[in-house]
VOPAGU-2260 file (C-alpha; in pm, 1 decimal, decimal comma):
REM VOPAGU-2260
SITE   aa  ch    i         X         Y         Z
SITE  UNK   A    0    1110,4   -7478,3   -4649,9
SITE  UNK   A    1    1168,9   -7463,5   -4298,0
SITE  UNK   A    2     871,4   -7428,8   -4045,9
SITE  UNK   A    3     905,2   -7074,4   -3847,3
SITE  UNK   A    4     679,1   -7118,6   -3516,5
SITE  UNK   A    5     455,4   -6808,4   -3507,1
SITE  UNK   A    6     513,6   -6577,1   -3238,4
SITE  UNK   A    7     193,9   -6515,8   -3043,1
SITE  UNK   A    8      95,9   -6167,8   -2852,7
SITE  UNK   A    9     230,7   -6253,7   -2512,3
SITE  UNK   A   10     486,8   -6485,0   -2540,2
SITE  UNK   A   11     189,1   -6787,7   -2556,9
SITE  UNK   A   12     144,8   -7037,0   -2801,0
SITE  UNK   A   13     -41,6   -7395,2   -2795,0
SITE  UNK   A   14     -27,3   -7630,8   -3064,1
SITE  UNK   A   15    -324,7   -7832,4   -3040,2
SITE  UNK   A   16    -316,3   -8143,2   -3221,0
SITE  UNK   A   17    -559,3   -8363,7   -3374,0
SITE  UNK   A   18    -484,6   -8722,6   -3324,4
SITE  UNK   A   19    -691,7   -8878,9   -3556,7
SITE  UNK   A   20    -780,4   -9261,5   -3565,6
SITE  UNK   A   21    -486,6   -9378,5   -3442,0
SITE  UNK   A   22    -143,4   -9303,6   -3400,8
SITE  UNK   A   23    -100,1   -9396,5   -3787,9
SITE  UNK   A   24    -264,4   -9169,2   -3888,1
SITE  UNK   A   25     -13,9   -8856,5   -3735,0
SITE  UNK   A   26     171,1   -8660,6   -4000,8
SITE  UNK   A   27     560,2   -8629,3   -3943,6
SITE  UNK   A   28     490,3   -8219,9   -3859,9
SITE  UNK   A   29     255,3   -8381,9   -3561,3
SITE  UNK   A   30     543,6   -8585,1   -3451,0
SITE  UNK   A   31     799,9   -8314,7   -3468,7
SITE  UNK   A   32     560,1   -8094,9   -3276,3
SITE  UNK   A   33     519,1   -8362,9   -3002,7
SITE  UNK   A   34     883,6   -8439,3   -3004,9
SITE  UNK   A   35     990,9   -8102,2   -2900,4
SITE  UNK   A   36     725,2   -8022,8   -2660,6
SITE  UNK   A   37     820,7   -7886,7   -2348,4
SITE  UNK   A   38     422,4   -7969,5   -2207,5
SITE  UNK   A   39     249,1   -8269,1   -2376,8
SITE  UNK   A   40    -163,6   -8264,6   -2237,2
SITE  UNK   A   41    -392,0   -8498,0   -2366,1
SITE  UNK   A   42    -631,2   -8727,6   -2245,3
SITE  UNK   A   43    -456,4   -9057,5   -2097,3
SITE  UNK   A   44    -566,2   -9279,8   -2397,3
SITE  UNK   A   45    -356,0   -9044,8   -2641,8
SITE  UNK   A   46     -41,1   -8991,8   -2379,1
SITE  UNK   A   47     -71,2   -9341,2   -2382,2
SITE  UNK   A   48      53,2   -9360,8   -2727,8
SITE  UNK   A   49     371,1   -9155,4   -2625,5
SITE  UNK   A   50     576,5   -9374,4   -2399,4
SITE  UNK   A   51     889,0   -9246,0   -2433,8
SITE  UNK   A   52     786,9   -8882,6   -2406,4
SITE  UNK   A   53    1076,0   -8712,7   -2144,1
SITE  UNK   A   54     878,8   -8384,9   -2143,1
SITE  UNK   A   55     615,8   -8283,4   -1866,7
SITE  UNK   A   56     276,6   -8393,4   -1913,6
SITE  UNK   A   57     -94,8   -8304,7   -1773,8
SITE  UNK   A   58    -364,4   -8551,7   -1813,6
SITE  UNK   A   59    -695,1   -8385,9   -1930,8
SITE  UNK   A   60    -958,4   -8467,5   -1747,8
SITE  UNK   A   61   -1282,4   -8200,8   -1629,4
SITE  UNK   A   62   -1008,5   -8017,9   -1483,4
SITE  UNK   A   63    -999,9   -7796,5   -1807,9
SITE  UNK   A   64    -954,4   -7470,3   -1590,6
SITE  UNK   A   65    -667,6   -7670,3   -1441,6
SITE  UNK   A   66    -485,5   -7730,6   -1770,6
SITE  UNK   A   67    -547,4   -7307,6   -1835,4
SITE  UNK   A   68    -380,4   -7205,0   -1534,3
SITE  UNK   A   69     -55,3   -7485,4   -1595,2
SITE  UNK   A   70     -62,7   -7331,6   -1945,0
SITE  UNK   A   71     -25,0   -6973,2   -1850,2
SITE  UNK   A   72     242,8   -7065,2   -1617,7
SITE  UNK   A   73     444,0   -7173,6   -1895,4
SITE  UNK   A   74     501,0   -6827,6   -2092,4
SITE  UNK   A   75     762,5   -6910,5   -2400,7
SITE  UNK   A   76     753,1   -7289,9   -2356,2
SITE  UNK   A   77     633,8   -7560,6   -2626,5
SITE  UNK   A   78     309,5   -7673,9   -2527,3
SITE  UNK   A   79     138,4   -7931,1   -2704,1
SITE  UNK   A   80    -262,5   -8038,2   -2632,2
SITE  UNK   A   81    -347,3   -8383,0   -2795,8
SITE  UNK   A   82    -683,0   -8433,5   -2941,7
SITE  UNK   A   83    -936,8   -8648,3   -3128,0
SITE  UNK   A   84    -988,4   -8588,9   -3459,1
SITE  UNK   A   85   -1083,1   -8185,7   -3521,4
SITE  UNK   A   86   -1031,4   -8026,7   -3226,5
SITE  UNK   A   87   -1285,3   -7768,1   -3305,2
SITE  UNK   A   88   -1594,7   -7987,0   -3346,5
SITE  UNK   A   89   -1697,2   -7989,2   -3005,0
SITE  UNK   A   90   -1331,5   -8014,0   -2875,2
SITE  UNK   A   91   -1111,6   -7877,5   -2689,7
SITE  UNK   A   92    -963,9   -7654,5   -2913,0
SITE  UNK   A   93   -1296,5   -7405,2   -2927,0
SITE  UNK   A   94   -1192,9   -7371,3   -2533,1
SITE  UNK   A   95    -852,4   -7292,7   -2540,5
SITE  UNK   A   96    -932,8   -7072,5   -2814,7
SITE  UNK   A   97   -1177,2   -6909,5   -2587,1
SITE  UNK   A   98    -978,5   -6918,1   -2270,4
SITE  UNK   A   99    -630,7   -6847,2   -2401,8
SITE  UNK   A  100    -753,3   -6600,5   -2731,9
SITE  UNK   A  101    -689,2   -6697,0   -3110,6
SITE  UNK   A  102    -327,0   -6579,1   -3106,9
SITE  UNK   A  103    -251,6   -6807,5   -2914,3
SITE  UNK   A  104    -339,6   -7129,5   -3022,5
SITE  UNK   A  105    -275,9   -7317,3   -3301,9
SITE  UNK   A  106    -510,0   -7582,8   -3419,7
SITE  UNK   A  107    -373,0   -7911,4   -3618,2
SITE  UNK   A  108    -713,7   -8110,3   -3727,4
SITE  UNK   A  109    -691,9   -8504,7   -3825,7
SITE  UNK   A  110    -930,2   -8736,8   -4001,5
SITE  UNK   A  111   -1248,7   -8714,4   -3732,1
SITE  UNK   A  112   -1444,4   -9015,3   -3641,9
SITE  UNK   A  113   -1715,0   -8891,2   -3864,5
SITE  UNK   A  114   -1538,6   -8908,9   -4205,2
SITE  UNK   A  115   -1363,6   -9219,3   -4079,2
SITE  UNK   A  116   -1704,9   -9387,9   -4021,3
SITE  UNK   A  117   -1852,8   -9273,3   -4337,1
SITE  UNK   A  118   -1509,7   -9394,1   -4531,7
SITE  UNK   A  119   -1549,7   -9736,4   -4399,6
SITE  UNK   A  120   -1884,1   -9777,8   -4512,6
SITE  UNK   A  121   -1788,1   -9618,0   -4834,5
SITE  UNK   A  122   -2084,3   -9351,4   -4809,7
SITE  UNK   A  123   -2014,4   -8962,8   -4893,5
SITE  UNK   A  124   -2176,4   -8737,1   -4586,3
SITE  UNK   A  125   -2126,3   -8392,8   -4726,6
SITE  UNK   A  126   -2509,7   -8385,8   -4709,8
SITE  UNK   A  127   -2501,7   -8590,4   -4371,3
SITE  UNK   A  128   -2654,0   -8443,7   -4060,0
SITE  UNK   A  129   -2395,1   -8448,9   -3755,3
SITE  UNK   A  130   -2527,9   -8426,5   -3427,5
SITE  UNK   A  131   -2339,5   -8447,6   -3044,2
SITE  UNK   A  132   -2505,0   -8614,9   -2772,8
SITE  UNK   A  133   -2174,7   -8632,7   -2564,0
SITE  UNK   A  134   -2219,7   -8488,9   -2261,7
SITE  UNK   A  135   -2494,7   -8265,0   -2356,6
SITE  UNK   A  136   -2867,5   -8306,5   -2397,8
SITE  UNK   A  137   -2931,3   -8213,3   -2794,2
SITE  UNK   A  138   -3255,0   -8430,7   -2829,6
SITE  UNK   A  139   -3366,5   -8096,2   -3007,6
SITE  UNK   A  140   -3119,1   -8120,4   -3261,9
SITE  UNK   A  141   -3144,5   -8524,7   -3279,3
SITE  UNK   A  142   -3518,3   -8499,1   -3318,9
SITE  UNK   A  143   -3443,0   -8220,1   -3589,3
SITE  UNK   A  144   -3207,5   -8396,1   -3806,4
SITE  UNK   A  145   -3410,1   -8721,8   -3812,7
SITE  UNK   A  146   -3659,6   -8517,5   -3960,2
SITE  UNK   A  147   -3478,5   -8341,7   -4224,7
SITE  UNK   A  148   -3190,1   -8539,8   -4292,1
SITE  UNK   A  149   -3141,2   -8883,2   -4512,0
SITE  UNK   A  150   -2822,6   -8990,4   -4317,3
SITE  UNK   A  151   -2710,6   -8888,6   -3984,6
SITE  UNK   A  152   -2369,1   -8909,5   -3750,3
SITE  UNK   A  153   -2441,8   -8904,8   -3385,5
SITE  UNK   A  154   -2168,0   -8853,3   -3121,2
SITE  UNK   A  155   -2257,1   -9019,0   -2820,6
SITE  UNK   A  156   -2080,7   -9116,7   -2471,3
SITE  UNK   A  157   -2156,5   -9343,8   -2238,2
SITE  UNK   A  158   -2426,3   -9203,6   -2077,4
């Protein structure tokens, strides 16, 4: 059966893709929808992975108003946002959601980093407390989950 794109209220629609792992782990619908993009965004780690891309592209950095406004200049056009793992667990699919409305964005999850960490070990986690420390301050949360929880995932950044 052939894949109809849906047809969002005003001409706008952004497939946001989950990346996963590692390029590997893309499913041939995630390469189709990358290979006819007309906009490829992503962070430079994941453009990285698509050298021989010939469509635009916008490197996402904090500019994430930046990467709204190129968006909505773009009415009818294939847009494509790259993303780690789910990109509604703390990603950037909750704020295109927000900023561009639900009917106009389509999310694509992957394997996160969570169930990919818990897989190597070779642990379930569906009782597994997951907290984000990346770029936020949940000590709150942290604090709460060592409390309550017998295994934890913490997402963490540099900082």
């Amino acid at each position: 059966m052939e894949h109809k794109p849906h047809k969002a209220k005003r001409d706008l629609l952004v497939d946001v893709v989950g990346v996963g792992m590692a390029p590997d782990d893309l499913t041939q619908a995630h390469l189709d929808l990358i290979a006819r993009a007309d906009l490829l965004a992503g962070g430079r780690r994941h453009l990285e992975w698509f050298p021989d891309c010939t469509c635009d592209t916008f490197d996402i950095t904090a500019d994430l108003p930046g990467l709204i406004e190129r968006i909505r200049r773009l009415p009818g056009r294939r847009i494509v946002v790259l993303a780690s793992g789910d990109p509604l667990y703390y990603g950037i699919g909750a704020y295109l959601t927000r900023a561009l409305g639900s009917d106009a964005v389509r999310i694509h999850p992957n394997v996160t980093s969570v169930a990919a960490a818990f897989a190597r070990m070779g642990e379930p986690w569906q009782d597994a407390a997951v907290v984000s420390l990346h770029g936020r301050d949940q000590t709150h949360a942290l604090e709460r989950a060592l409390r309550t929880a017998e295994r934890i995932a913490v997402f963490t950044d540099p900082r």
